[in-house]
C-alpha positions as CSV (number, residue, x, y, z in Angstrom):
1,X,187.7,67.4,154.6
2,X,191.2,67.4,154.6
3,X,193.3,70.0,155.9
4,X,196.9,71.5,153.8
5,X,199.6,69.8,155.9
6,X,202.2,72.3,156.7
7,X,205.6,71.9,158.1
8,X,206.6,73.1,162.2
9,X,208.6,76.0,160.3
10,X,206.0,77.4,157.8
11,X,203.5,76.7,160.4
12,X,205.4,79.1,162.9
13,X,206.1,81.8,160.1
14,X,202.7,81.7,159.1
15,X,201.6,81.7,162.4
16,X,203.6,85.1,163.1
17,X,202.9,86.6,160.0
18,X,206.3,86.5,158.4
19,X,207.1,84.2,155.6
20,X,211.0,84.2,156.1
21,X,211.6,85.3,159.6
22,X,215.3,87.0,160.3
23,X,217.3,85.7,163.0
24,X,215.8,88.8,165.1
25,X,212.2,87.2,164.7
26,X,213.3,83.9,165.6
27,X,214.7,84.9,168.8
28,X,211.4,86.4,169.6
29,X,209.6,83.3,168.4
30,X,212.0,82.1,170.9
31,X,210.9,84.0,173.8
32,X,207.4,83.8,173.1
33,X,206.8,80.2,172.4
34,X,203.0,80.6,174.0
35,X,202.3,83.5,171.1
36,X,200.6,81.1,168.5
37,X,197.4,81.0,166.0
38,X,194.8,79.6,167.1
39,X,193.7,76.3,164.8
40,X,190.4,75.8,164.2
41,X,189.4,72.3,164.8
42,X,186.1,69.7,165.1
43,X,185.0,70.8,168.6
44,X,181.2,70.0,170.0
45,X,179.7,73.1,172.0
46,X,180.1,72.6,175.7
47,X,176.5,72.7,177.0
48,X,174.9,71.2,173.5
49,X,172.5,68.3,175.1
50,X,171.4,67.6,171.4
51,X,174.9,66.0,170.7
52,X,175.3,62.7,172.5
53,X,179.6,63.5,173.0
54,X,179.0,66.7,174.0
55,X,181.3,67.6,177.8
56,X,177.4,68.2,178.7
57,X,175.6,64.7,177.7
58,X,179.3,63.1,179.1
59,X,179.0,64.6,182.8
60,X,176.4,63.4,184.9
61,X,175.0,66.5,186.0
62,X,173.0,66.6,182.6
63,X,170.1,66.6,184.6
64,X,170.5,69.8,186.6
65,X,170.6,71.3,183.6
66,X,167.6,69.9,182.0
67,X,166.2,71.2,185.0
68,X,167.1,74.7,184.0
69,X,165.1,74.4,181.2
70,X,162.0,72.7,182.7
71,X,162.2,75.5,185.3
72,X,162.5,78.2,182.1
73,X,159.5,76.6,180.5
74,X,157.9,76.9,183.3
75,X,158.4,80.8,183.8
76,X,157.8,81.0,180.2
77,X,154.3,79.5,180.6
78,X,153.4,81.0,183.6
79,X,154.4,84.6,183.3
80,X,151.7,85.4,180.4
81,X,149.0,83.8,182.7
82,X,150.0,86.4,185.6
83,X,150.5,89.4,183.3
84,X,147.0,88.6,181.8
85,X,145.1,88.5,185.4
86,X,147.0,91.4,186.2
87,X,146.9,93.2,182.9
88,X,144.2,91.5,181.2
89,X,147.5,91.4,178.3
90,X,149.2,88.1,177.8
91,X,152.7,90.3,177.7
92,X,154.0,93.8,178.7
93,X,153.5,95.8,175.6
94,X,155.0,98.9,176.4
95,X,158.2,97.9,176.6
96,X,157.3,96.4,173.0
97,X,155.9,99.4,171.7
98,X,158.9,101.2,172.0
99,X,161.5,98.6,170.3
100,X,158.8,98.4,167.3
101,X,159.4,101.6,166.3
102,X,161.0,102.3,162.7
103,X,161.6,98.5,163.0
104,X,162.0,97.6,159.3
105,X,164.9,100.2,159.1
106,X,166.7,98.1,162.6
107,X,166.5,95.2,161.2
108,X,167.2,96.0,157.5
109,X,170.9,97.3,158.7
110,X,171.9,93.6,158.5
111,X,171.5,93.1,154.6
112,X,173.2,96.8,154.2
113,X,176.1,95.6,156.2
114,X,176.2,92.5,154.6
115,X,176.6,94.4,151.5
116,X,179.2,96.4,152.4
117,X,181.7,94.1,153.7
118,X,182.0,93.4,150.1
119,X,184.2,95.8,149.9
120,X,186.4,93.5,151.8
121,X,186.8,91.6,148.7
122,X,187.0,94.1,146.5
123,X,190.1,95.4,148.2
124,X,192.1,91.6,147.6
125,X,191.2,92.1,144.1
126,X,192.6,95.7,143.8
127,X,195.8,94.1,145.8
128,X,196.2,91.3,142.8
129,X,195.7,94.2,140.3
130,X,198.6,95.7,141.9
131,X,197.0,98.9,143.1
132,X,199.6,101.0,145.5
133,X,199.3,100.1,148.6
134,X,198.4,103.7,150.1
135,X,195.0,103.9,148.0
136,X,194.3,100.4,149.1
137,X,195.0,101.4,153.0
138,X,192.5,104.4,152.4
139,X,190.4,102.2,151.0
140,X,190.3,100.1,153.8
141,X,189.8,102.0,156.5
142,X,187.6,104.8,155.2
143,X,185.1,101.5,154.6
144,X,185.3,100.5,157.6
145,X,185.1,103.4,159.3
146,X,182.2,104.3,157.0
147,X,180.1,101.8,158.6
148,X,180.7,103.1,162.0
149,X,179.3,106.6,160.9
150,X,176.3,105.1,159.7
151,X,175.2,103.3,162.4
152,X,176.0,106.3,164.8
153,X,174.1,108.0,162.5
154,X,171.2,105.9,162.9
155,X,171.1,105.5,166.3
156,X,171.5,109.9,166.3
157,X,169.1,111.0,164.3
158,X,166.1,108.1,164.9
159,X,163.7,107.2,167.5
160,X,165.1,104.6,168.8
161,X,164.8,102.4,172.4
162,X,168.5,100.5,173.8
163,X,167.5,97.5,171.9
164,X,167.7,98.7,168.4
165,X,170.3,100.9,168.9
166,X,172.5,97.8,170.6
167,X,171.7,95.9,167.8
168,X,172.1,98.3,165.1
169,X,175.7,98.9,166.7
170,X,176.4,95.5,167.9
171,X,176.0,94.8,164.0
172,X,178.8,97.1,162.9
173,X,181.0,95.7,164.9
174,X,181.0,92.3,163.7
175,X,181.1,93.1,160.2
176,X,184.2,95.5,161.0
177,X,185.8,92.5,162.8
178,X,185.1,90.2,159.4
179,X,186.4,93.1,157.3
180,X,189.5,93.5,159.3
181,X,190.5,90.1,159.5
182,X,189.7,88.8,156.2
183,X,192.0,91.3,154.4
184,X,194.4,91.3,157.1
185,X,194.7,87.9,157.0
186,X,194.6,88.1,153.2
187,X,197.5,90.5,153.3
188,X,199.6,88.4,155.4
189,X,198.9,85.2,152.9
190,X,199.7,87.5,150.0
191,X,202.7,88.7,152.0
192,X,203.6,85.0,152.0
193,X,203.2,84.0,148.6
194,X,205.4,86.7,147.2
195,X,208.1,85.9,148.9
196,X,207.7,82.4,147.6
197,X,207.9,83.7,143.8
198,X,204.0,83.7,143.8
199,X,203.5,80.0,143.0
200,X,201.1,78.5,141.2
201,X,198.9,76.1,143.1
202,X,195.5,74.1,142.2
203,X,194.5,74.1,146.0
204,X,191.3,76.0,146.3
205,X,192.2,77.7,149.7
206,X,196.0,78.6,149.0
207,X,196.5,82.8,148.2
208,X,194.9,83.8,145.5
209,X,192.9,80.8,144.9
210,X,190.9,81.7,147.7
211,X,189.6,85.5,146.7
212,X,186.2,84.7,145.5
213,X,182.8,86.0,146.0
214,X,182.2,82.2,147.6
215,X,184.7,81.7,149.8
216,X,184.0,85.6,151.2
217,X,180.3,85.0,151.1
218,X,180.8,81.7,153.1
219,X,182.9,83.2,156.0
220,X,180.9,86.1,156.3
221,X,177.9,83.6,157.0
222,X,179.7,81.7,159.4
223,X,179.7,82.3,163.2
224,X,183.7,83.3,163.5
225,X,185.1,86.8,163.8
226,X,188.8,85.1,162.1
227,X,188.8,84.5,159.0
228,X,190.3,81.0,157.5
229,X,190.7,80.0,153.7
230,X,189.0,76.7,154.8
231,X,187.7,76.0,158.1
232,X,186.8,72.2,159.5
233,X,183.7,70.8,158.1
234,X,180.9,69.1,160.2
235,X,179.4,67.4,157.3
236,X,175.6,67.1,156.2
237,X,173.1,69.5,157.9
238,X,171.2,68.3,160.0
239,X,167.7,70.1,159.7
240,X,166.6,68.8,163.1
241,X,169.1,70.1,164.9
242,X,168.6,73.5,163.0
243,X,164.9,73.7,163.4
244,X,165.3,73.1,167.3
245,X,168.2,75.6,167.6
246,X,166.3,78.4,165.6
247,X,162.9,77.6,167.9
248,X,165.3,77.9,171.3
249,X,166.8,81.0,170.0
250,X,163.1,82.3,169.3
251,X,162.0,81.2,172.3
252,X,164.7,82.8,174.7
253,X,164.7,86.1,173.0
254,X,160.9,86.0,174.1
255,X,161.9,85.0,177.5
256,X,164.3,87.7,177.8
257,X,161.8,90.1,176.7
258,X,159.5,88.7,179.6
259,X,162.7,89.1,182.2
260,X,163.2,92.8,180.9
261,X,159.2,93.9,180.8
262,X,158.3,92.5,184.1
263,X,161.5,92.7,186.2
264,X,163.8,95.1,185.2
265,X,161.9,97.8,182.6
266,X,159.6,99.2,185.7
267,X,162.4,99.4,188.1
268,X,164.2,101.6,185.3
269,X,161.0,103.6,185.0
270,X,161.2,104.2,188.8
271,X,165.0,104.2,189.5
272,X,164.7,108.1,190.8
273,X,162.2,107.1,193.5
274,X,164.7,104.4,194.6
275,X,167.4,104.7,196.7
276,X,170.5,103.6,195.1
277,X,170.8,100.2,197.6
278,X,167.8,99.5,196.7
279,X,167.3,99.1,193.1
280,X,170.7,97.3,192.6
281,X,169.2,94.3,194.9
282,X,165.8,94.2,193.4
283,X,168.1,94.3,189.6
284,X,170.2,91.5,190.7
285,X,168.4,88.1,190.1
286,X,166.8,89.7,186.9
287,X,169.8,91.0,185.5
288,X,171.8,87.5,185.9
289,X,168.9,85.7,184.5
290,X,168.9,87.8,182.2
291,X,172.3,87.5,181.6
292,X,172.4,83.4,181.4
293,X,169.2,83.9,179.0
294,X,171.0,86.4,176.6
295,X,174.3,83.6,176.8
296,X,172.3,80.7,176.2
297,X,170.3,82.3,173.3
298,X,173.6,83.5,171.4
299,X,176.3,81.4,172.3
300,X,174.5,78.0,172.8
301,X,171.9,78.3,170.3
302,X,171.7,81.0,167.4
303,X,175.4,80.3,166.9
304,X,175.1,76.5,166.8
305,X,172.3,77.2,164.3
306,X,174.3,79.1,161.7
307,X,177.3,76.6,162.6
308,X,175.3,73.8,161.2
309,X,173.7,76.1,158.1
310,X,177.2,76.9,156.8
311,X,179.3,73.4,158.0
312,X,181.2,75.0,160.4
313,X,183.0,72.1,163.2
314,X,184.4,74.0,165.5
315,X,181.7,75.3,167.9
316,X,183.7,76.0,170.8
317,X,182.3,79.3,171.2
318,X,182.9,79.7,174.7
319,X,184.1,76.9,177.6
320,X,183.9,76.5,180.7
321,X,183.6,80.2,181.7
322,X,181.4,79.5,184.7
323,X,184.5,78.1,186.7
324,X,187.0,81.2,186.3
325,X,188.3,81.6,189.3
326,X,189.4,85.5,187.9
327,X,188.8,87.9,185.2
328,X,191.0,87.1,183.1
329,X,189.7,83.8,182.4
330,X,186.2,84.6,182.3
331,X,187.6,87.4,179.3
332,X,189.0,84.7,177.7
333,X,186.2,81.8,177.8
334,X,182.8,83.3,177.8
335,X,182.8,84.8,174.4
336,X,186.1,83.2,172.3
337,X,184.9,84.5,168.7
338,X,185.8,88.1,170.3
339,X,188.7,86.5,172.2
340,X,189.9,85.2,169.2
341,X,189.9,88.5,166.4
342,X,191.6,90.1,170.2
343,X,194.1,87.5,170.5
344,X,195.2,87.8,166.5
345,X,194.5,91.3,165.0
346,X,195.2,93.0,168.6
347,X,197.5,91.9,170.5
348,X,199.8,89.2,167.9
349,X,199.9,92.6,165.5
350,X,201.1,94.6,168.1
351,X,203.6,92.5,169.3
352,X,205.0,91.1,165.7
353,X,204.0,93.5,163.2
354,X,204.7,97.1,165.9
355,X,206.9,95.8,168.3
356,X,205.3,96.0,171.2
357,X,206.2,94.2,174.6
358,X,204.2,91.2,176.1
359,X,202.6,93.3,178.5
360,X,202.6,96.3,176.9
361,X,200.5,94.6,174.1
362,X,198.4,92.5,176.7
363,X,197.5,96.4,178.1
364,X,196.6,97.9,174.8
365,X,194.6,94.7,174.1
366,X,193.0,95.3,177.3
367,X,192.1,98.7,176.8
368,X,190.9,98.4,173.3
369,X,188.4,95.6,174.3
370,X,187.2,98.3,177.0
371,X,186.6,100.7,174.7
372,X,184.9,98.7,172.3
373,X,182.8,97.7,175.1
374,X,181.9,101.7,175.7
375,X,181.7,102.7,172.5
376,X,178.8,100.3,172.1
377,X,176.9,101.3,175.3
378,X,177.4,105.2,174.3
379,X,176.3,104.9,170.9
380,X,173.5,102.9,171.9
381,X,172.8,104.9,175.5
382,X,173.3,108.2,173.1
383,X,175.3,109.3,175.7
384,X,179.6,109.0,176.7
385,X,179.5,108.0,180.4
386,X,182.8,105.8,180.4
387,X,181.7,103.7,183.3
388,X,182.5,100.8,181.4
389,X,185.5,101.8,180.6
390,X,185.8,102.9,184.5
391,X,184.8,98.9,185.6
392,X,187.2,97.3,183.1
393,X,190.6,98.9,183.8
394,X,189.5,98.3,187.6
395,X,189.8,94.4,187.1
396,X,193.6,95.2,186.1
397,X,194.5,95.5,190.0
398,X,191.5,93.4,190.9
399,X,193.1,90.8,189.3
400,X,196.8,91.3,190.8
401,X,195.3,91.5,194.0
402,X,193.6,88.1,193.6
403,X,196.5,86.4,192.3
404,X,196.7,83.8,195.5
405,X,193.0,82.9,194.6
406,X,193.5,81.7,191.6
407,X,192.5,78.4,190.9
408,X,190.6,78.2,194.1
409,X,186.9,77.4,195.3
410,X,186.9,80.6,197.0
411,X,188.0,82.3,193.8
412,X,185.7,81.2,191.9
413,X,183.1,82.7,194.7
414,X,184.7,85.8,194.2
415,X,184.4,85.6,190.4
416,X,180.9,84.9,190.8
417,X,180.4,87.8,193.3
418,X,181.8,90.1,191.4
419,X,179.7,89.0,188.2
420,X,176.5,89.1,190.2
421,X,176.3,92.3,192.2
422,X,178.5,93.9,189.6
423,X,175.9,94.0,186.7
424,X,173.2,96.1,188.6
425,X,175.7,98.0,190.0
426,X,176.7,99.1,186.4
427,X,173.4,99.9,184.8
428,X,172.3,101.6,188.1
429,X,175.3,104.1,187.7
430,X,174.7,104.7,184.5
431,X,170.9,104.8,184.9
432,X,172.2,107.8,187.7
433,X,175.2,109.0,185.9
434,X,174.0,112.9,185.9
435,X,173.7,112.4,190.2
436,X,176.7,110.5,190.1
437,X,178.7,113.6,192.4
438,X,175.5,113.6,194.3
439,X,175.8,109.9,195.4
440,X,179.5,109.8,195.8
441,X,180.0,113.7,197.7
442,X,176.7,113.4,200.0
């Protein structure tokens, strides 16, 4: 499918989010020639070894990584044996017990969400009616925020394990990211269109063509946190491929649910009868298996799988994360749909639409992804210990200091350090956060 072609200057002023940029905005264009939308385009996922031009199926270490998931077959056929001579149970069930509970009402948050972002759309169609622009603001926000309040309300007031409470809130905030950006993208094109004496245009994805249940319904669906009038197509499903992602997806949520039951879940049961040394190294393997299971599942697989449902073409939804050699880059790479929603309704807004610095806006970007990171782990912990919070702002220096790294074998060692022994080390403080003055003071 074809994209709109769009001259160097419109594409820069839609870019920025001005239609007729002053002299003052141009300058700062100018200055900031790096500061640009990203384009969606028809990219293969990285480690998809069921496309033949994938980076993976092109390198010829393909076979270590088949041998990843021979190896994960393998634990995933032997681990039910071993719990059943120890257990006479094929799986850990208590762990399962608990997440079953009020189960219907976890997973039936996903339709209720789905239905409210439709308020999304109802806002662009208030905004053509020519509804002030204050009572459309309200109405914006108070949605949004609205579905934040339920979802802490759930988590509050119901007997709920981490899991559903993670997803319950992980949920929220991906249909407040699609809420944002579609009608702040929307507001931008509309923005646009005025000042071009609101044209009249048969293209299906130009402002206002594009407000329609379908086109809404469509991006909600598809695995991006940015919202496009028309994203690149990857042509005719293939039900293969979509039968084979849903099964992997299936299959390493199980596996994860084996890595957390047998490895990790009794060691949390026990954590006060463990020193503090002690449980971080016997949570460090798990937890980065764990870790590379939980990537794989999402990233790899479940995304892929709605990817190909809804035509979407570009699936780079992460790159090579694995070879950062700091922080920074492993923020950027490992998950780019949040790097992406970050990139424009963060940090671009602040800079063109508030004002802000470079690094100002690069700080506040910062320290809105860390809070968005704790808000999640309080709501679903049912508890504010801003450890998170704590561990983010510390790779700020961590990641000055390391500057001369950069690029390096041995940073990428650090990188990797840092990833493994710092996971364990963050569920163990907050597993320990009431004898946190205990461990630190004695």
């Amino acid at each position: 499918m074809k994209h709109r072609k769009i001259d160097p200057p419109e594409q820069d002023s839609v870019s920025s989010g001005y239609s007729t940029p002053d002299e003052k905005s141009v300058q700062k264009q100018a200055k900031i020639k790096h500061l640009r939308k990203h384009a969606f385009v028809n990219r293969i996922s990285f480690l998809d070894d069921m496309d033949k031009d994938s980076e993976l199926n092109k390198n010829r270490l393909v076979g270590f990584y088949n041998m990843l998931y021979v190896v994960a077959f393998y634990y995933f056929i032997i681990n039910p044996i071993m719990t059943y001579w120890k257990t006479g149970q094929w799986i850990e069930t208590s762990l399962y017990n608990q997440m079953r509970r009020d189960l219907f009402m976890c997973i039936v948050t996903w339709p209720l969400f789905y239905a409210w972002s439709h308020i999304a759309l109802l806002i662009q169609y208030l905004a053509m009616m020519n509804i002030p622009k204050v009572l459309i603001f309200i109405i914006q926000h108070v949605s949004q925020i609205c579905m934040f309040v339920y979802a802490h309300y759930l988590v509050l007031t119901r007997d709920w394990y981490l899991p559903q409470g993670a997803f319950v809130t992980f949920q929220s905030c991906v249909f407040f990211f699609k809420m944002h950006s579609y009608t702040m993208t929307n507001y931008k094109m509309r923005r646009e269109w005025i000042d071009q004496g609101c044209p009249k245009s048969n293209d299906p994805f130009s402002y206002p063509n594009n407000i329609n249940f379908r086109n809404f319904t469509k991006f909600i669906m598809t695995p991006v946190l940015v919202y496009e009038p028309q994203y690149p197509q990857s042509g005719k499903i293939r039900w293969w491929y979509v039968i084979v992602k849903f099964i992997n997806t299936i299959s390493m949520l199980i596996m994860g649910y084996m890595i957390v039951s047998n490895h990790i879940y009794p060691i949390i049961l026990n954590v006060n009868a463990l020193s503090l040394v002690d449980s971080i190294f016997q949570m460090t393997l798990p937890l980065i298996f764990l870790c590379l299971t939980l990537f794989n599942m999402i990233f790899e697989n479940y995304c892929n799988f709605w990817a190909e449902l809804t035509h979407f073409g570009d699936r780079q939804f992460y790159t090579d994360w694995w070879n950062s050699t700091d922080y920074e880059e492993f923020n950027r790479n490992w998950n780019r749909p949040v790097y992406e929603f970050l990139y424009r309704h963060v940090y671009l807004e602040l800079i063109f639409e508030f004002g802000f610095g470079v690094k100002k806006a690069q700080l506040a970007t910062f320290l809105f992804s860390a809070m968005l990171h704790e808000y999640t782990l309080a709501v679903s912990l049912k508890q504010i210990t801003p450890i998170m919070v704590m561990f983010m702002m510390i790779q700020i220096p961590v990641m000055l200091c390391t500057k001369r790294i950069k690029g390096t074998k041995f940073g990428n060692l650090f990188f990797w350090w840092g990833i493994i022994q710092g996971l364990p080390l963050i569920l163990n403080l907050y597993l320990r956060f009431n004898e946190l003055p205990k461990l630190l003071f004695e």
